[in-house]
C-alpha positions as CSV (number, residue, x, y, z in Angstrom):
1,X,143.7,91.2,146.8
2,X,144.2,94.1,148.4
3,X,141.7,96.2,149.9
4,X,140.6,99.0,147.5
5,X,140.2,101.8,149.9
6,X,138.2,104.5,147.4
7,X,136.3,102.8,144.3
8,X,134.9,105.0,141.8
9,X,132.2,103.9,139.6
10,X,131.3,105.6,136.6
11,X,128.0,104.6,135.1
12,X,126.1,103.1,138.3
13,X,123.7,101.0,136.2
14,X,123.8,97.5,136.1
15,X,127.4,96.6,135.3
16,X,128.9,99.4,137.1
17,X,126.6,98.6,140.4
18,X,126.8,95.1,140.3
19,X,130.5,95.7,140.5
20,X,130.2,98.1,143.5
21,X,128.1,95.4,144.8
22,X,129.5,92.3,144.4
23,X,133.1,94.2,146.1
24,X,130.8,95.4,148.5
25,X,130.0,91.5,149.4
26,X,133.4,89.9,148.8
27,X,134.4,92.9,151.4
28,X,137.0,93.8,149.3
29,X,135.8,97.6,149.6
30,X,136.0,100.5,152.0
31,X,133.6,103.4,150.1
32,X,132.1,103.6,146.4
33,X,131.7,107.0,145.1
34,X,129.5,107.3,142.0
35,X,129.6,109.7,139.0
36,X,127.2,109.7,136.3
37,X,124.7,112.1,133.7
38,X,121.6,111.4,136.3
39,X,121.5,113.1,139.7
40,X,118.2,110.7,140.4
41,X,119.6,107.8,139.4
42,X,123.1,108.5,141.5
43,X,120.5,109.3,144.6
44,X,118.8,106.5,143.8
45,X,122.0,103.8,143.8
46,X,122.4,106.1,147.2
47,X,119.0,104.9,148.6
48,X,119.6,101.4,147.4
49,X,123.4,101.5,149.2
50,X,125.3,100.6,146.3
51,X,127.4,103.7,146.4
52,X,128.4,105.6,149.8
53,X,128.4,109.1,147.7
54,X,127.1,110.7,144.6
55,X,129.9,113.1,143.1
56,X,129.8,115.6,140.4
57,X,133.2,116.8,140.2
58,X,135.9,114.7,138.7
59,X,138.8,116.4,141.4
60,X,136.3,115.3,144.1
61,X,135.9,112.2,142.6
62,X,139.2,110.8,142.3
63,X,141.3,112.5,144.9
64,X,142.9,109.5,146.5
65,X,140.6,106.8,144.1
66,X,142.5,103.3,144.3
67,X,140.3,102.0,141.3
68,X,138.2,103.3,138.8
69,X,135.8,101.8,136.8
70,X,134.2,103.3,133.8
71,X,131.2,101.6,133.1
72,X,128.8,104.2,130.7
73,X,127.9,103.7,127.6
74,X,130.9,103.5,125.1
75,X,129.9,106.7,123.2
76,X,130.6,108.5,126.6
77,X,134.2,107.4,127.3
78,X,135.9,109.9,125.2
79,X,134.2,113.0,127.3
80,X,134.7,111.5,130.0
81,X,138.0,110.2,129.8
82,X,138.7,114.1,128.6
83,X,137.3,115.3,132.0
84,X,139.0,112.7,134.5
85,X,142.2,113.3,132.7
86,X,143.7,116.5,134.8
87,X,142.7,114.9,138.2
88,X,143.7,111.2,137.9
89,X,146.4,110.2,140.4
90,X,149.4,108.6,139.6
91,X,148.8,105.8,141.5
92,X,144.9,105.4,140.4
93,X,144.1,102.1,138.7
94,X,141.2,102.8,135.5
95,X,139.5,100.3,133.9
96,X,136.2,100.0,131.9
97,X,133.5,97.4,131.1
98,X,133.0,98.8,127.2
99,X,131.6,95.8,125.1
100,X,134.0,97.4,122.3
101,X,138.0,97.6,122.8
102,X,139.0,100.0,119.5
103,X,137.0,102.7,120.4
104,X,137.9,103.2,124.1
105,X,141.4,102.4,123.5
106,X,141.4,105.2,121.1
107,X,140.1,107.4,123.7
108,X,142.9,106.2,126.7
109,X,145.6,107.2,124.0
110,X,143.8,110.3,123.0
111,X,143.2,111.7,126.9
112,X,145.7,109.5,129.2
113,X,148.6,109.2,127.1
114,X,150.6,109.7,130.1
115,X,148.8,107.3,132.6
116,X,148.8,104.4,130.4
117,X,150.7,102.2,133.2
118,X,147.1,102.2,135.1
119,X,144.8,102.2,132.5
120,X,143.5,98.6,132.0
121,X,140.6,97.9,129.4
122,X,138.5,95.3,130.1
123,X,134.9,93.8,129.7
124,X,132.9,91.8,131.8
125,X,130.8,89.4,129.7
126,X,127.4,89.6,131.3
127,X,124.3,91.5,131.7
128,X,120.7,91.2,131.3
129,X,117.8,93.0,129.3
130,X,117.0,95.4,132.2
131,X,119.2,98.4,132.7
132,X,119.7,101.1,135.6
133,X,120.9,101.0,139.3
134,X,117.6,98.7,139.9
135,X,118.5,96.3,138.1
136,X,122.2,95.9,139.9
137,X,122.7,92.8,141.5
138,X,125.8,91.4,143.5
139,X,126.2,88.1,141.8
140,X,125.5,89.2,138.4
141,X,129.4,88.2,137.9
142,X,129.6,84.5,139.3
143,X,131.3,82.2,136.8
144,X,131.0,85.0,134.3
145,X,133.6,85.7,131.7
146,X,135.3,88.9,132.1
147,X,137.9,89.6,129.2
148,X,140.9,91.7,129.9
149,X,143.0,93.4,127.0
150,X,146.2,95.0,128.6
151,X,147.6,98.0,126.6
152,X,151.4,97.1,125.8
153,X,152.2,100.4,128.2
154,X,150.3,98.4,131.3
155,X,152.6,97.8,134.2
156,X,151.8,93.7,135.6
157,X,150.7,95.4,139.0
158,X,147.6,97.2,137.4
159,X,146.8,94.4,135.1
160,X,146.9,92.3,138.0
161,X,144.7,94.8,140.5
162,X,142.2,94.5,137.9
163,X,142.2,90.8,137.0
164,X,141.6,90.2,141.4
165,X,139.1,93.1,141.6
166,X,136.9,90.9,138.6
167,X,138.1,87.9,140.4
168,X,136.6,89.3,143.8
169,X,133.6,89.4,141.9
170,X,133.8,85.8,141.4
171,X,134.3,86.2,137.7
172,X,136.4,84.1,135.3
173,X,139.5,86.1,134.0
174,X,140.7,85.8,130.0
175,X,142.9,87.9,128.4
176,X,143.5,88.1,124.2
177,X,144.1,91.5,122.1
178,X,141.9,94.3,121.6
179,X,141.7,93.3,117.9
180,X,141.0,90.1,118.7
181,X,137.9,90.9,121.3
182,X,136.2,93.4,118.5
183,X,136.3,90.2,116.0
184,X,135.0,87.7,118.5
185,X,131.9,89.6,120.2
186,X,130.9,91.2,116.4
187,X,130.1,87.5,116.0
188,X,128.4,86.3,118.9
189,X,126.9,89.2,120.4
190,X,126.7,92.8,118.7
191,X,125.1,90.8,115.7
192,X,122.8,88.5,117.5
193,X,121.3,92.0,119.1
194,X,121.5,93.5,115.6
195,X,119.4,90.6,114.5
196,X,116.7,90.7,118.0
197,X,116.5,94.5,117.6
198,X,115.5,94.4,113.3
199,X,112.9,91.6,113.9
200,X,111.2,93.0,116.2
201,X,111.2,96.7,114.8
202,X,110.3,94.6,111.4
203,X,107.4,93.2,113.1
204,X,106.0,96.1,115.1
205,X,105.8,98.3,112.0
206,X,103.3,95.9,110.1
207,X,99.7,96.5,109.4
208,X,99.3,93.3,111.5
209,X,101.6,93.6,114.2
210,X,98.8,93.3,117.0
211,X,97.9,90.3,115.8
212,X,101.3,89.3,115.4
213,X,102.5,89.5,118.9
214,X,99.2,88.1,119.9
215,X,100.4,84.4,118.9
216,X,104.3,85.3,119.6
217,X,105.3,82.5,122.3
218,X,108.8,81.1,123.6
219,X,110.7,80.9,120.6
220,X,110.1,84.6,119.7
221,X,110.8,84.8,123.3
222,X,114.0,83.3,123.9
223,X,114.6,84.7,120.2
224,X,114.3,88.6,120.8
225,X,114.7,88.4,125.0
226,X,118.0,90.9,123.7
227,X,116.0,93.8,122.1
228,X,114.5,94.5,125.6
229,X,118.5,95.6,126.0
230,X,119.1,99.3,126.3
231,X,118.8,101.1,123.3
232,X,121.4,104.0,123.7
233,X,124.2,101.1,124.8
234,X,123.5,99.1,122.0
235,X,123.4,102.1,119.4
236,X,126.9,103.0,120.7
237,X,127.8,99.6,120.1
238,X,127.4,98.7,117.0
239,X,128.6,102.2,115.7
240,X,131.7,101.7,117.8
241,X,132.2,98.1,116.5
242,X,130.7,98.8,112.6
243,X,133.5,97.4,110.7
244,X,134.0,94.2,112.2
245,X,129.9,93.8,112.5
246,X,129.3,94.5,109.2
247,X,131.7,91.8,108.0
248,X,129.3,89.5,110.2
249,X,126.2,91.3,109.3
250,X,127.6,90.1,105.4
251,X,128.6,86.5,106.4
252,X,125.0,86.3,107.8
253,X,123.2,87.1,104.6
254,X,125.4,85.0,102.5
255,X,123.8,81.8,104.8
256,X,120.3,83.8,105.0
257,X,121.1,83.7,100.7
258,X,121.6,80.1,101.0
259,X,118.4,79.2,103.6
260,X,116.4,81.2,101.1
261,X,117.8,79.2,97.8
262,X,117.2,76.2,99.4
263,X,113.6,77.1,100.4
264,X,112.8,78.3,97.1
265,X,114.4,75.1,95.1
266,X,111.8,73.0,98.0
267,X,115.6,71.3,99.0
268,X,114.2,69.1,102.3
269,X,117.3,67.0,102.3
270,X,119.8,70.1,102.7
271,X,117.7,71.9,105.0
272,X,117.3,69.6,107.4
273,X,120.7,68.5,107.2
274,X,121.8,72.3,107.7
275,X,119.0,72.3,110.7
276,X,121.1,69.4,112.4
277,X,124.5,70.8,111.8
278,X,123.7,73.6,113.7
279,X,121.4,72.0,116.1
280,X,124.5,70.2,117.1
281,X,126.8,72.9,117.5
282,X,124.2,74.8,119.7
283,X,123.7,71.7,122.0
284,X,127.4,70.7,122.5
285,X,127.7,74.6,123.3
286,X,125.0,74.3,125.5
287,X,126.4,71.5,127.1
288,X,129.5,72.9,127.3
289,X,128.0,76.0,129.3
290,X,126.2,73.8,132.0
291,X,129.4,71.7,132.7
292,X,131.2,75.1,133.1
293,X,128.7,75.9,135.4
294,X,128.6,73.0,137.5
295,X,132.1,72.7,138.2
């Protein structure tokens, strides 16, 4: 890969400085400049060295960028993608880390109709419940997922810039549809949050809830660890993504219907046999994930 001269990051959290820093290791970057809504936070990823320079004017910004990534919150793209528009580069590479493909894609056709060649959605398939430029870390990436879905307008040399600057990271590239990515993380992550997020808010607004949390131990743990995620990302999320998620949101209570049928009919036989069926599954995933790992 070559070496990307100018990297903008916008959103210098966790995924967007993690990317800065993991570039920053691989030495597969010259200078980060960072944008963002927080002047402390930008002086703070300053302080911590994972960006050279704080901007706050998108011509500043981008004038001679190689690569941009866009890593806010996915409520934010459209104003932003409205204000980078009239000083993106012809030969400026975009991407974004958005945990939802419709909605941004929307946005690129809406504000950079015309730059669609260098504008490559993506979304890196990691993260952890703490949030902010802290909380950046360079190897947040290794043997991570990070899913690209090109735009039919994307010229192979972008698509490819962006697959090696994920790969620099030490990520694993994938590619499927935009469609196709909505449907698959409504399933097996905007719901499991949706779940984390409404036990615990269940469970905090009881008369009991000190008492509660009081004998909470490492299932609840391991259970909720995802509503400690960041509340503002999440919201956008799930918004974004509603359609699909509700259809998973519906699938679920059909088998929390079912759990609660059997409970109520005292069925031991078909609960535990349910219990194993999916005990299974999760362990040959689990499995699946360490020999991934390993390798």
């Amino acid at each position: 890969m070559a070496l990307i001269g100018k990297l903008v990051v916008c959103g210098v959290g966790l995924i967007g400085g993690s990317f800065a820093l993991a570039l920053r290791r691989a030495g597969m970057v010259d200078r980060v400049v960072g944008m963002g809504r927080s002047q402390a936070s930008l002086a703070r990823a300053v302080e911590l060295g994972v960006i050279d320079e704080a901007a706050t004017d998108w011509a500043v910004a981008l004038d001679g960028a190689d690569l941009v990534l866009l890593a806010a919150p996915v409520g934010q793209m459209d104003p932003i993608m409205a204000a980078m528009a009239p000083h993106l580069g012809a030969d400026t590479v975009v991407t974004d880390a958005g945990s939802t493909k419709r909605d941004v894609i929307e946005a690129l056709y809406r504000h950079l109709g015309g730059r669609l060649a260098n504008v490559v959605p993506a979304h890196p398939i990691a993260g952890a419940e703490k949030s902010g430029v802290d909380a950046a870390f360079a190897s947040l990436y290794e043997g991570k997922k990070v899913v690209v879905t090109p735009l039919p307008e994307n010229a192979p040399a972008a698509i490819e810039r962006v697959r090696a600057a994920w790969a620099a990271c030490g990520a694993v590239i994938h590619q499927m549809s935009p469609a196709e990515h909505d449907r698959v993380f409504a399933a097996v992550s905007h719901l499991p949050h949706l779940l984390a997020f409404g036990l615990v808010h269940d469970l905090a607004g009881r008369a009991n809830a000190e008492q509660l949390f009081s004998y909470a131990a490492s299932g609840f743990r391991d259970f909720t660890r995802i509503a400690g995620s960041h509340p503002e990302m999440w919201r956008d999320i799930c918004i974004a993504n509603r359609q699909a998620l509700l259809g998973e949101l519906d699938q679920y209570l059909a088998e929390l219907a079912y759990l609660r049928a059997l409970l109520l009919a005292g069925d031991a036989t078909r609960l535990e046999h349910l219990f194993d069926e999916a005990r299974r599954a999760r362990n040959a995933w689990a499995e699946q994930q360490t020999n991934i790992a390993s390798e």
